[in-house]
N, C-alpha and C positions, 0 to 999 in steps of 0.2 A: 448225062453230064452232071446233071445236079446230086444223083445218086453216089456218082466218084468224091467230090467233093464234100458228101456227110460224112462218106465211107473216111476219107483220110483225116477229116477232122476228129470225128471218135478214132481213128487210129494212132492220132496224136495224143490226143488224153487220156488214153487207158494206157498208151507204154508211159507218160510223164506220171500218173497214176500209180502205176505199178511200182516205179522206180522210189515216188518215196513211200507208200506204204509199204512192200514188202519186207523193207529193214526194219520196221516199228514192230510188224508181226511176226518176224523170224527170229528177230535178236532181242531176245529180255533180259538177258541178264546185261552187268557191265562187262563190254571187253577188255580183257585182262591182258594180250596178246602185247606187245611192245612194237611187233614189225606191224599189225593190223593198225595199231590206233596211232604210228606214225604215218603210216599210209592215207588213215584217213583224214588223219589231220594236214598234211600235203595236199592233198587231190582240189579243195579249192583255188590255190594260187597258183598249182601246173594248170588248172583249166585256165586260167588268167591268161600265164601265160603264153600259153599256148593259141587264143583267141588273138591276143593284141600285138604279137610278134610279127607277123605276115602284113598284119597293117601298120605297123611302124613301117616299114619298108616300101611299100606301095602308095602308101596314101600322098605321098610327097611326089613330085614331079620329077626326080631322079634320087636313084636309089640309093644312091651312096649320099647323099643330103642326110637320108631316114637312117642309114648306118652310123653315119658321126653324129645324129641326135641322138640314137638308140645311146652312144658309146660314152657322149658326154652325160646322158643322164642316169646309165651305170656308176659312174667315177661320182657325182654331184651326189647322188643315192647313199653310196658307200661313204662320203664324208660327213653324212649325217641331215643332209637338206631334207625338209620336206617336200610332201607334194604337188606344191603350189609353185615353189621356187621353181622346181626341178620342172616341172610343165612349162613356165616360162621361161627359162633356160634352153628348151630343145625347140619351143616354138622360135627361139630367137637364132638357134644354129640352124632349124632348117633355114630362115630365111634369109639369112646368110648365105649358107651354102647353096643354096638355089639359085641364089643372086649372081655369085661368081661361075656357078658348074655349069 
């Protein structure tokens, strides 16, 4: 038992490991590419959101609560709110919407 358990720990840390050294040691020069270095300037906020979309939806007690928070805090977003406002904005439609649904 205890041997699965080192085994998946070092299996964790040599692929998190790998993942960011091999670009340091593969890539020296600067990339030049337009489609690569938008790609890779995207890839943190699609992980974003990609993580916290499922739990906008779940986390709340019905799902369409987390859909018209999700929905008001796209519109509040796009007018230029920050992220403060916009957090208490959607905490206050779920709890709205929870209230009546």
């Amino acid at each position: 038992m205890n041997t699965y358990i080192y085994l998946s720990i070092f299996t964790a840390f040599f692929v998190s490991y790998l993942i960011r050294v091999l670009p340091l040691t593969l890539i020296r020069k600067p990339i030049k590419n337009r489609f690569i270095r938008s790609f890779l300037y995207y890839v943190p906020y699609i992980t974003l959101a990609v993580m916290t979309f499922p739990a906008i939806i779940e986390a709340t007690q019905s799902p369409v609560a987390g859909i018209i928070a999700l929905i008001v805090g796209i519109l509040l977003s796009y007018f230029g709110l920050g992220l403060f406002p916009v957090a208490c904005a959607c905490c206050a439609v779920v709890f709205i919407a929870e209230f009546f649904l």
